[in-house]
N, C-alpha and C positions, 0 to 999 in steps of 0.2 A: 556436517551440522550447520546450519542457516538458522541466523536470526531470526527469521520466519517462520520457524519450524513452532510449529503450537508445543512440541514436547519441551521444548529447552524452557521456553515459558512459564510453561508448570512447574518445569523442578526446579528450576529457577526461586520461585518465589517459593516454594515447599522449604528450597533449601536457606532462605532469605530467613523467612520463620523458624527453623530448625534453629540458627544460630541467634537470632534472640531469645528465643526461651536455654540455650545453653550459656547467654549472660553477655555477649558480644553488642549489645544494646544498638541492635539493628534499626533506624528508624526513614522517613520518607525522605531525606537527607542520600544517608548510604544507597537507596535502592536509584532515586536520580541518579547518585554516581553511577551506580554498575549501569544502569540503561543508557547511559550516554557514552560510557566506554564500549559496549556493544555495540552500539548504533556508530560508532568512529570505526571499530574493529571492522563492520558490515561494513559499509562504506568503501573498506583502503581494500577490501576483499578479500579479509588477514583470518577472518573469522570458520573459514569455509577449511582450513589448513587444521582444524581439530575436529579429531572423528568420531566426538562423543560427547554428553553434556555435561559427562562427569570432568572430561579435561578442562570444560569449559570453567566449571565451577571452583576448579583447583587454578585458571589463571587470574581470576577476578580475586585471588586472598589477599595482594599487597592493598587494597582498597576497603578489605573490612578488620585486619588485622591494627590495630593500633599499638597494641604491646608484644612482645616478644614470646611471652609464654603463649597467647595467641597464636602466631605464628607456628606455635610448636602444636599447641593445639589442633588444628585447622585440620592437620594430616588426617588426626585420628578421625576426629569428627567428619569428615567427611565419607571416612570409609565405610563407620557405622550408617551415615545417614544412606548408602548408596546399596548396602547390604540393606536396611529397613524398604526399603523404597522397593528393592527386586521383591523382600517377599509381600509387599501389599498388592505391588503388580498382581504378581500370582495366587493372591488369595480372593483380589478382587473379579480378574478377569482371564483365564489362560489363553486369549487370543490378543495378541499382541494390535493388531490390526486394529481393535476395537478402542483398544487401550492407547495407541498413538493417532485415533483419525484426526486430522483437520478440520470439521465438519461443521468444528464452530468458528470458523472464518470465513465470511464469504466469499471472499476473494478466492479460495483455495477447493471450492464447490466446484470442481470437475467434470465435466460429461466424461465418463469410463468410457475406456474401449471397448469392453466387452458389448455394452448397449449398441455402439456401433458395430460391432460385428452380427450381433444379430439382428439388428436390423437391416441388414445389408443380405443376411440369410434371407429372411423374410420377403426380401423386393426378388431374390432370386428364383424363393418358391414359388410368388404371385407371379411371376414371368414364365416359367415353367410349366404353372396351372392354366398360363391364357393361352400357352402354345398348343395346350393339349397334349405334352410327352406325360406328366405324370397318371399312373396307371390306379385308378383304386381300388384294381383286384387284388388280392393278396396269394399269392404262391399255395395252394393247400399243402401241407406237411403232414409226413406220415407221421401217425403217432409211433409205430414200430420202432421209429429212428429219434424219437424223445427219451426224456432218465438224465440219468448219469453215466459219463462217458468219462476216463482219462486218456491223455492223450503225452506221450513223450517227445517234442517237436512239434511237428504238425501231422506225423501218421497216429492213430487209436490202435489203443492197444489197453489190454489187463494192465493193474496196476503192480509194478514187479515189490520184489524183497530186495531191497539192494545190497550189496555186500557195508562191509562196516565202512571200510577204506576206499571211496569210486574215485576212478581215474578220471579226474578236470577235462573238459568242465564241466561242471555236476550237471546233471539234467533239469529241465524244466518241465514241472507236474501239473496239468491245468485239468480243472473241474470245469463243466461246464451244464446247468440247470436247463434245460428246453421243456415247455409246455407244446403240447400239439393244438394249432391254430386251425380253423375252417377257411373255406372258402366264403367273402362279401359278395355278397349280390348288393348291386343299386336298386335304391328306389327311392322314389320323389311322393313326398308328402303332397296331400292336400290341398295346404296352404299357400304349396309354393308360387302357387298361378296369381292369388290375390297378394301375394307379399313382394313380387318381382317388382314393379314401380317403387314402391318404397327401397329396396335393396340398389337398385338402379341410382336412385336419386340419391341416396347416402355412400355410393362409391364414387359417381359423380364430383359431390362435391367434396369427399376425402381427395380426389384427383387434384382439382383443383386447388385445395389447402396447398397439397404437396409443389405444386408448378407454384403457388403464391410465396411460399420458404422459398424455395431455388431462386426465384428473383429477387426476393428482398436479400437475400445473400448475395447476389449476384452485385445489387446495387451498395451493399457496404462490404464490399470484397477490401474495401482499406482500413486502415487501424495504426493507429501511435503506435511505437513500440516504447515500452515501459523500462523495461532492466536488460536486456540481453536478446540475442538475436535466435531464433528458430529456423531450422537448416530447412525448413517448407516457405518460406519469405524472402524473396528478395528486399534489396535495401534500393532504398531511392532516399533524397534531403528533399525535405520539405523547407523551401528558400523563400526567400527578401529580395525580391527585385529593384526595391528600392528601402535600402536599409535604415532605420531612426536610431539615429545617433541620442548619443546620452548626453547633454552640454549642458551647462550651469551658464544664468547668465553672463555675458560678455563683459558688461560693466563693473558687476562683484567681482569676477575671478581676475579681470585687467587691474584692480583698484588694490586685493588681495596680493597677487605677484608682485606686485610694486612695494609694497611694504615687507613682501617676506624677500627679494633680492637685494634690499637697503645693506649697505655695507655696513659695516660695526667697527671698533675699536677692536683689534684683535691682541695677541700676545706679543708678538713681533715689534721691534722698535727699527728705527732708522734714523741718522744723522738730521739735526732742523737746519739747516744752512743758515736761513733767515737769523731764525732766534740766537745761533752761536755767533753772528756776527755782533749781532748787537747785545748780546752778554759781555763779547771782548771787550768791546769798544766801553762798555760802563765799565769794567775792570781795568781801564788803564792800558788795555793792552796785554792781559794776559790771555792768554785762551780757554775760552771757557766753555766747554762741550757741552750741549745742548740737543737732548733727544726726543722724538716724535711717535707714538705707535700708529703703526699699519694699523689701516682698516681692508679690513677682508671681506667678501662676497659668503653667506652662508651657506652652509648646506644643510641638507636633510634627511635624515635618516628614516621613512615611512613604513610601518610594519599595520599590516592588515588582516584580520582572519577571516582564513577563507574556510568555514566547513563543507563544502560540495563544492566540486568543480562548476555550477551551475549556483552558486551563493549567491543572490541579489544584493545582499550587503557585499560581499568582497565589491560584483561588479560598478555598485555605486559611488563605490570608494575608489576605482583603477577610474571613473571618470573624472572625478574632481580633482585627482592626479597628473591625469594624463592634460587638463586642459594649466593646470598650476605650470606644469615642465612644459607646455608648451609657451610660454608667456616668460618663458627664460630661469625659471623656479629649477635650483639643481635640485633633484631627487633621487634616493637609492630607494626603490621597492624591493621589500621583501613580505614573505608570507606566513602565517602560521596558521592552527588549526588549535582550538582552545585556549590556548596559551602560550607564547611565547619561549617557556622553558623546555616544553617539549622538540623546538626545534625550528628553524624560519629555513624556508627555500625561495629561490627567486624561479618566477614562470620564463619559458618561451615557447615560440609558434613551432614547432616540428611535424613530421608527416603524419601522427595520428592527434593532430591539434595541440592544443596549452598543455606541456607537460610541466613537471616538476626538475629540478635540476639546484643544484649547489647548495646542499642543507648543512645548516651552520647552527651552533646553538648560540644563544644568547650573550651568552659570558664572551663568546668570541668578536660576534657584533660590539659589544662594549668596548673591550678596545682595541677594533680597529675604527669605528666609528664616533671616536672618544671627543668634546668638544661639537659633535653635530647637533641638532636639534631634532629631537623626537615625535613624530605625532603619531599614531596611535589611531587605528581605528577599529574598536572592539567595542564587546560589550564590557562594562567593567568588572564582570565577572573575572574574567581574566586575568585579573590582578589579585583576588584573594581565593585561599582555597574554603570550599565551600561545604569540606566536612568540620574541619577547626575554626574557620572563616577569618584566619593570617594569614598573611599578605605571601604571596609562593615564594619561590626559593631568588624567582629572577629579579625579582625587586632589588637585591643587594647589588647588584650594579648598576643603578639605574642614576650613580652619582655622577656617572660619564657623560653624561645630560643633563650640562647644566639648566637647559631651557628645556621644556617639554610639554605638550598639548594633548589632551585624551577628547577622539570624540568619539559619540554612541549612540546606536542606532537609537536608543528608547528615550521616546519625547520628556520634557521635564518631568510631568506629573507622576511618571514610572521610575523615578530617582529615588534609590534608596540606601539600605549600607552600602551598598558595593559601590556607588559613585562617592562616596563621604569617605569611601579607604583610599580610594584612586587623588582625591584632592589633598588629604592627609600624607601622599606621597610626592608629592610638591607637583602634580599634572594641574594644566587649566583645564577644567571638567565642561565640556561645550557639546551639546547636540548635532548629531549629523547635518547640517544645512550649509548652503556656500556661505550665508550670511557668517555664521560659523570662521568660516578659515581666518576673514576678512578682522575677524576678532582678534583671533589668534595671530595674526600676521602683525596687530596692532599692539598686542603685548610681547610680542617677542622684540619690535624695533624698539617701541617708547616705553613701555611700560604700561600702556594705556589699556583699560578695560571695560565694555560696555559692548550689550549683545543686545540687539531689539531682532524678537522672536516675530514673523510674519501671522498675522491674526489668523491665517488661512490651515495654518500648521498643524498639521493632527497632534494632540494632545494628550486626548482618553484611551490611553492604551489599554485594550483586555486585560481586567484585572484577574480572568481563568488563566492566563497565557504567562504572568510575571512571575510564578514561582516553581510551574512546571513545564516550560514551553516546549521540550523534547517529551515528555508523556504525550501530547496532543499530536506527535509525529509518529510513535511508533504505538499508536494506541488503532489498532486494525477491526475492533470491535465498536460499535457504534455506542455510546454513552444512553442514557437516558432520553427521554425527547426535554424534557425541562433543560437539561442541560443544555443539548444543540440548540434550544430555542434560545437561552439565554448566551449561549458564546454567539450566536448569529447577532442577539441585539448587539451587544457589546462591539463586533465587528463593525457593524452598519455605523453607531454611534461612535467609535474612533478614525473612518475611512469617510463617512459621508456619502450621501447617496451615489453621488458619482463615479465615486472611486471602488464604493462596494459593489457598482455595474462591473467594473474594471476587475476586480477579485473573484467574481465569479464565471466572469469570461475567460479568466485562467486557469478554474478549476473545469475548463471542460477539457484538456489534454491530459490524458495521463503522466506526458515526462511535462516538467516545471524546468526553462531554460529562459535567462537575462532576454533573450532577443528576442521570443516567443511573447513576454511581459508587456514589450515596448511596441510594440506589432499591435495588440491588443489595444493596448494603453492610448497608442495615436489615435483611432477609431476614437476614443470617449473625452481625449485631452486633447485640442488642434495647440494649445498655447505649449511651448514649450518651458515654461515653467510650469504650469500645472503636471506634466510628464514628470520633472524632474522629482517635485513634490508629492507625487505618487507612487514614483517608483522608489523612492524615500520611505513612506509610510508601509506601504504592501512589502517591501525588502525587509523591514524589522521582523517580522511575522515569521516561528518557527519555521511555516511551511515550505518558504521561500530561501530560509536559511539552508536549508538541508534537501532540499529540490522533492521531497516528496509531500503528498497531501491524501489521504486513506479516502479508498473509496468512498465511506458512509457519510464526509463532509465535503465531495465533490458533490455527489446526488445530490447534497443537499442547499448546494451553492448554485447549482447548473438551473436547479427550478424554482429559484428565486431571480434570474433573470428575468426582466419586465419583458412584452408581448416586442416593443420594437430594438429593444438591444438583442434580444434571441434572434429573428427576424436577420437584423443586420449581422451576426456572428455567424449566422447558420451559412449567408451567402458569401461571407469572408472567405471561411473555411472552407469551402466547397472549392469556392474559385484556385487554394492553393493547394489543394490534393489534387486538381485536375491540372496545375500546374507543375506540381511535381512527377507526376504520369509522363509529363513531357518533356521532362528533367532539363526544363527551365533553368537557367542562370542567375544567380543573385546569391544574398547572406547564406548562410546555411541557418535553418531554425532548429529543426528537431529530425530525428531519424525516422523517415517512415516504410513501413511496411506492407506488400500484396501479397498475399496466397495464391502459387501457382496455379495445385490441384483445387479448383473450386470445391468439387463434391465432400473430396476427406474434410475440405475445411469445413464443410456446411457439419458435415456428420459430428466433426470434432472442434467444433464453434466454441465452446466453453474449455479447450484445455489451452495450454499454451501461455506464453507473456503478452505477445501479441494481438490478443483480441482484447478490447475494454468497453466494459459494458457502459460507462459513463457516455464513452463520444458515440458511442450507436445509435443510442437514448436519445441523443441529442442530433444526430444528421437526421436521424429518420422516425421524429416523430410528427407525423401526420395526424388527419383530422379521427382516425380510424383508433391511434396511438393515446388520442388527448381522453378518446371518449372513455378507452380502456382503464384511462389514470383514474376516471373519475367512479370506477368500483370499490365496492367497500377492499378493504385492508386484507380481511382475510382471504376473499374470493381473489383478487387477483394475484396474493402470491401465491395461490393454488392453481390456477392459468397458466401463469406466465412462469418465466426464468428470473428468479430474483424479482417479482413483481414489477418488473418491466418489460410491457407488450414487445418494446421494437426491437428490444433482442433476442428475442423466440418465445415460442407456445413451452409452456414444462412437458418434462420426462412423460408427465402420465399421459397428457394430450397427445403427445406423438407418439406412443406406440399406437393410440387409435386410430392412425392414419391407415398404416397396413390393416388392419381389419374391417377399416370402413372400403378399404379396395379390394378386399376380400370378399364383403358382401359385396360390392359391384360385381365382382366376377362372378360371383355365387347367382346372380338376377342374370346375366349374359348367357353363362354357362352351366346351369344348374342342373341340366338332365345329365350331365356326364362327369360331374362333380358328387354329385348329393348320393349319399348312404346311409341306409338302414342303420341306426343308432343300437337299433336292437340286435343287427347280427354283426357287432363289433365281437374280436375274438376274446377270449376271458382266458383269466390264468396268467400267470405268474413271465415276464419277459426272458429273455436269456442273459444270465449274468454268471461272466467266467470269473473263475476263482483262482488262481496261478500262486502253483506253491513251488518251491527251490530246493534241492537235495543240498545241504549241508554236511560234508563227510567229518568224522569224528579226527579229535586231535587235542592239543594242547596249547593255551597261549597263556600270557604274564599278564595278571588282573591287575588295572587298575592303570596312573598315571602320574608318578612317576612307578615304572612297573613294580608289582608286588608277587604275592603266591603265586607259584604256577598253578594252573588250574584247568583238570584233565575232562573233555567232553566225551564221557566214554562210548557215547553211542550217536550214528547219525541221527540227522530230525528232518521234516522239512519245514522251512519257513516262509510265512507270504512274502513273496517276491516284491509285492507294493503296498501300502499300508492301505487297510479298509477304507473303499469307500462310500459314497454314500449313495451311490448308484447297489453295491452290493449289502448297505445298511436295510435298505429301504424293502430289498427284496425279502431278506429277514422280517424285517415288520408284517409286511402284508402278507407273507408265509404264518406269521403267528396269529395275525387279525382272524383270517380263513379257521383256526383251531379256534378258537374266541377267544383269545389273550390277548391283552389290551397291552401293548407295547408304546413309551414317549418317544416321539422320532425330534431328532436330535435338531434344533435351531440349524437354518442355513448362514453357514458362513459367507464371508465377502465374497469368495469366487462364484458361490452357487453349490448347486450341486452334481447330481452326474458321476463324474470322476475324480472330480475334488476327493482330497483325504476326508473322511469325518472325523469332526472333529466336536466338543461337546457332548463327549460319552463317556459318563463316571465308568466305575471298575467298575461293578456290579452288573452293567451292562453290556460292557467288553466280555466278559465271562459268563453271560448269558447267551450273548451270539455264538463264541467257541464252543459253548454246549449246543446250540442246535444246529450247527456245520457239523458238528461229532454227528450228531442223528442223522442228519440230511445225508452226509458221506460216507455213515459208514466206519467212520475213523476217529481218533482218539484225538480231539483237537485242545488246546487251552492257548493262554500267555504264555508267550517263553520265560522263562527265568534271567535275573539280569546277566547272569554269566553266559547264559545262551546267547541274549542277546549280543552280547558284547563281543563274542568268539564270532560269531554271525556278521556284525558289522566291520569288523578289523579282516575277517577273510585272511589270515595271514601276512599281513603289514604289521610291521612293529612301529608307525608313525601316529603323527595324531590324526591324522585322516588318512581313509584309506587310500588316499592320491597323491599323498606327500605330507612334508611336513608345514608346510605353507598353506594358507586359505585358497591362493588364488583365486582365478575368477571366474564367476557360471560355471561353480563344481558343485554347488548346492544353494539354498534358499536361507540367508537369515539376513541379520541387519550388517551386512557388510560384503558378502559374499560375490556380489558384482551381478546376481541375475536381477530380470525385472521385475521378479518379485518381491522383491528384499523387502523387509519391513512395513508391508503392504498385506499380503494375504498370502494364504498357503498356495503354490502351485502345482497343477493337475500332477498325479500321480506320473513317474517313468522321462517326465523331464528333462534327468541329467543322467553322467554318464553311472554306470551300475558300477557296483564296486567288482574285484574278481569273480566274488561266487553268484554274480547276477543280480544283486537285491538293489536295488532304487532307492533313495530317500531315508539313508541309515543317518546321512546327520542333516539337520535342521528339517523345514515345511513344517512337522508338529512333532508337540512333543507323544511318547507309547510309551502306555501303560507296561508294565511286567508284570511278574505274580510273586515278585523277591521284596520280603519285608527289609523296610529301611533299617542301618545299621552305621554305627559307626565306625565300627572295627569290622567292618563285614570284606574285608580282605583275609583277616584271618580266619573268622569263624563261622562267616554265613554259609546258611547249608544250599546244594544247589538244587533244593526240590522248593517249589511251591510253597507259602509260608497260606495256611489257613485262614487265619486272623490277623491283622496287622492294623495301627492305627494310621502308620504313613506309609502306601506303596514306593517304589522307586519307579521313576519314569525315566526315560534315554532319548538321546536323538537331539534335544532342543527344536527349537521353534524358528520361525520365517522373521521372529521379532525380537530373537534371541543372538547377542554378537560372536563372532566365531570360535573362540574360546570357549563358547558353552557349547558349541555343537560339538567338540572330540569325540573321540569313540570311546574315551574314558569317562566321561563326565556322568557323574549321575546326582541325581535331584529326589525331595521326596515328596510328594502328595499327599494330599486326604485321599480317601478314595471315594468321595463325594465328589473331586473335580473332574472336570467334564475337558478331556483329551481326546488324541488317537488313539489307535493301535495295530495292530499286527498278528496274526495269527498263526502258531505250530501247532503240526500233525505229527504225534510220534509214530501211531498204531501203524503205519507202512513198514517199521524200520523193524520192529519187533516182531 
């Protein structure tokens, strides 16, 4: 489970609600905290170690429980809310797939594989077709050798009587439907003489479209890489040849150091030599001791929060540190993340870069660092907790500091309680700036105090950004445009024009990193105070805190760069991906990434971490790119990918390409292409039916085992559950009679071989009755004890493969194939259980014909129930976690919902 998962999302807040209306007085308060605990837990990579959203929702209770009977509470309610939740699942939507897509985040908008697979069919057949191999005669078949055929193996043969008891392993029974086809003759229309140039010219320039993709891919074959690496990508660093250091003027921090290494009057005394002489000497001569205290050289104790390894506030804080100790300023760094109580570790350089190392908690820093002086660089949040809004736990030793200084990122006018708790706990409350230290350095020697703020100093801090600044981080859906319009003002009006050149310069990389900032920053800042000054400002900004920034406010910052700051960015960037190609020497910036196999990458451009459509947008928007911006709204994001020209033509445009080279070849080669429409062959395709002998016996119903319960007679059962390939031939079997049949929604996979799925009981048992007609034979649902004797094949475990899920043994939300939680996969997949059958647990959930019961271990009968209000269904779903898919597990329906199924034949066995 991933923070990012649009499910956890949902029931997240489903389950947020739940507990205020059960009186937990859940309000925007609590829900900050939990989104900020998740977004820590994402981050450390802690979050990914729970495999479900209900674990998730059971570890966030120390955070909304405030009383104890709460606590005791919590359990239950959450078990009811998780049982309510499975049945609206199921009553809203029995495909799982629909019910967890992504599809409202843009970011998570996929090109499928499947579209690449066939269209990769597609270029095959077009190549096929221009060679001349494929033939468009078709074979005549005799009708004599059309009907119905069984077949035992692969020799034909009569359908036998099998004894009650068959010797393993049971045989395999296949039906198989053939219509007798004609022979096609060619012939070329009329038209086709006057329609050739037009067909020409529109395969033509589908050619062309297609060679213009391959280059423009060709030409942004690079890409940022975002969160994690792709085994199709090599890694190269995108470097600093010549790196911009972070430095606070020379004069402040020399003027600063000087007052913060001033010696003091410390604890320590020692003999006055002077003064005892001349004490005796007024005494007469008696001696009279006379003591002096040591003055001592300070130190300091500096604790910083760092929330991302990539924090612009940590890094702007390790600079005015690193330039303080250079100037002879003794200093201990250390680090935390939130708050202090939680924990402080000190960084160093090791071989995969800054790690962490030596966590200590607070109470222990106190005393060993007892008598240091304290600074502090956080937000003052920090200091109180922000569901009670009392000062946290670590406050109570904060008396081991006699002297101590808080500074923080947010300019004055953004002061509010949380800096009036922090001054109320004896800190001197000072704004991020060197001016700043030079303060502080001045009340720690003398006592002295007076701070003049540079007129130049960002001020107007976003007032969207001071009560929710982590929602505008993990908020992946794009706000209202009033809103963006009004945090854009707000930006521009606390950054300045300059600097908001500079903030949007940085929203054109997907990763957000200190040196990547400063790189930037040099380009629009030559003065080295106005850098320091800005990367001050842009550092406060959640985005910068937390290293991430969501697509829909990059777009939105990337095309607010003026014509000559874009201009100059555009030739920046270029010049350092073509220097990282060359893997050039210098800083290291950010991680970047090339795609081997060009072609899969082209086909598969939209999956991956690695592709981002912001920086695409932006290398390669041409004069062709600007004109496409300037279409209405709706039309281009009906065009394009995410209504941006420069990273591809949409889905629907590109399958036209093969068909627009299809009529090209249709104009080339059309005398030996083209066929009579009219003498296409009619009638029904071939579509096999594979049933499975199941011999009679007895197993223990249920789980933990109950009745024994005796299968007195064998049956056969389909081998793979219905598909829609053999749905369909139904339908249009019954259209031919004039019975108007609903063919059932296609699912995610398609259809074909796909399981169908979206087929209430009433239609399941309308099909079973026309295979009865069509075969000859005695077909229905099985009964759930059929079923379940059928699926278990003689195993006494919960699956028929062990007692463990393991993995790629079946399809659900855990089970390890690749279709977990996504869509049903094609029928025959995984391995068969003993007696040959496919897909007995998960892919979808089968219908049976056994009326639901509760005691139906003791009492239910094992024939067909007539009338029932809720069928029983088995097997479980592709969206269902392993536990539901057992071979015991059974469920109940309406039989209004719309499932799979499966089909038995007894009439063989009788």
């Amino acid at each position: 489970m991933s923070f990012n998962d649009p499910s956890l999302g949902a029931m997240l807040d489903a389950w947020l609600s739940y507990l205020d209306q059960a009186g937990f007085k859940i309000g925007v308060r609590e829900r900050l905290q939990v989104q900020r605990l998740l977004v820590q837990l994402s981050v450390r990579g802690e979050l990914v170690q729970h495999r479900s959203a209900t674990e998730v929702l059971a570890f966030i209770r120390p955070l909304l429980c405030t009383k104890p009977e709460q606590q005791r509470q919590y359990a239950s309610l959450l078990a009811q809310f998780t049982t309510q939740q499975r049945a609206d699942d199921h009553s809203s939507d029995p495909n799982p797939a629909n019910r967890n897509s992504p599809q409202t985040d843009p970011e998570s908008r996929k090109f499928k594989r499947w579209h690449a697979v066939l269209l990769i069919g597609a270029l095959v057949l077009l190549t096929i077709i221009a060679l001349g191999i494929w033939n468009p005669f078709q074979p005549p078949i005799d009708p004599s050798k059309g009907g119905f055929s069984a077949t035992n193996g692969d020799s034909a043969q009569s359908l036998p009587s099998p004894p009650l008891t068959p010797e393993p392993p049971p045989p395999e029974l296949t039906f198989e439907f053939a219509q007798p086809s004609i022979p096609v003759a060619p012939a070329i229309p009329e038209w086709f003489s006057a329609a050739r140039p037009t067909l020409l010219t529109v395969g033509g320039a589908s050619l062309l479209m297609l060679l213009w993709l391959l280059w423009a891919h060709w030409r942004r074959q690079l890409y940022l890489q975002n969160t994690r690496t792709d085994r199709e990508i090599e890694q190269f660093f995108l470097t600093d040849p010549n790196p911009v250091p972070l430095e606070p003027a020379p004069t402040i921090i020399r003027s600063a150091a000087r007052l913060m290494r001033q010696p003091y009057a410390g604890q320590r005394t020692a003999l006055d030599s002077l003064t005892t002489i001349r004490a005796t000497l007024q005494a007469g001569g008696v001696l009279s001791l006379r003591y002096r205290l040591l003055k001592q050289t300070p130190e300091y104790l500096v604790l910083i929060d760092q929330r991302h390894p990539a924090d612009h506030h940590a890094a702007y804080s390790d600079a005015l540190i690193a330039a303080l100790m250079q100037n002879g300023v003794a200093a201990d760094v250390l680090y935390f993340e939130g708050a202090p109580q939680t924990g402080c570790w000190r960084m160093r350089t090791g071989a995969q870069g800054r790690e962490r190392f030596g966590q200590t908690t607070f109470a222990e820093l106190a005393a060993r660092y007892a008598g240091h002086r304290l600074l502090m660089f956080a937000e003052a949040l920090a200091l109180v907790d922000e569901v009670t809004g009392l000062p946290r736990h670590w406050v109570t030793f904060l008396n081991a500091f006699p002297q101590r200084a808080w500074l923080t990122p947010m300019p004055l006018n953004a002061w509010s309680w949380a800096e009036q708790a922090a001054d109320e706990q004896g800190f001197l409350v000072l704004p991020m700036q060197p001016e700043s230290l030079a303060t502080a350095a001045g009340w720690f020697s003398a006592g002295q105090l007076g701070l003049a703020v540079g007129a130049d100093w960002p001020l107007n801090y976003p007032s969207l950004l001071r009560d929710n600044a982590l929602a505008w981080v993990i908020q992946r859906n794009a706000p209202p445009d009033t809103v963006q319009e009004e945090l854009l003002f707000q930006l521009r009006d606390y950054l300045g024009a300059q600097r908001f050149q500079w903030l949007c310069a940085c929203s054109i990389f997907p990763a957000i990193s200190p040196a990547m900032t400063l790189v930037l920053g040099r380009e629009i800042n030559a003065d080295s105070r106005d850098l320091m000054l800005g990367m001050a400002a842009i550092g406060a900004l959640p985005w910068f805190r937390h290293a991430f920034m969501p697509a829909w406010l990059r777009l939105q910052l990337v095309h607010r760069l003026n014509s000559t700051s874009e201009a100059h960015f555009r030739q920046i960037i270029e010049k350092r991906l073509i220097h990282a190609i060359d893997k050039g020497k210098g800083a290291p910036l950010l991680t970047l990434a090339r795609h081997k196999r060009l072609l899969a990458a082209w086909l598969h451009r939209r999956r991956g971490p690695a592709r981002d459509v912001v920086l695409v947008d932006f290398l390669h928007r041409g004069p062709l790119v600007r004109l496409a911006q300037r279409l209405p709204e709706v039309l281009r994001k009906r065009l394009f990918h995410q209504g941006m020209p420069a990273y591809g033509i949409a889905k629907g445009l590109l399958w036209l390409l093969p068909a627009g080279l299809l009529f090209g070849l249709l104009g080339w080669k059309g005398e030996s292409i083209l066929i009579d429409p009219v003498s296409a062959p009619p009638g029904d395709p071939a579509i096999p039916v594979t049933l499975v002998l199941i011999p009679s016996g007895s197993f223990n119903f249920g789980d933990p085992p109950g009745k024994s319960v005796q299968i007195a007679k064998p049956f056969y059962l389909g081998k793979y559950e219905v598909t829609y390939a053999q749905y369909d031939d139904y339908i249009q079997a019954q259209q031919q009679k004039g019975i108007q049949v609903k063919s059932p929604d296609t699912a995610t996979g398609g259809r074909g071989n796909q399981p169908v799925v979206y087929v209430d009981y009433k239609d399941a048992v309308d099909y079973a009755a026309w295979l009865s007609e069509r075969t000859k034979l005695s077909c229905r649902l099985p009964t759930e004890f059929e079923w379940e004797y059928a699926a278990r094949a003689g195993t006494p475990t919960k699956y028929y493969w062990g007692g463990d899920v393991g993995k790629n043994n079946a399809n659900c939300d855990g089970c390890g194939s690749r279709w977990d939680n996504q869509q049903a996969a094609p029928v025959g997949q995984f391995k068969a259980n003993p007696w040959k059958l496919h897909d007995m647990s998960g892919n979808v959930w089968e219908w049976t014909c056994s009326d639901y019961s509760n005691d139906s271990q003791n009492n239910a009968p094992q024939q067909c129930a007539s009338d029932s209000f809720a069928r029983v269904v088995r097997g479980g779903s592709w969206g269902s976690n392993p536990d539901i898919v057992r071979s015991s597990v059974r469920y109940d329906y309406h039989p209004d919902f719309r499932l799979g199924f499966r089909v038995l034949c007894e009439s063989p066995i009788e």
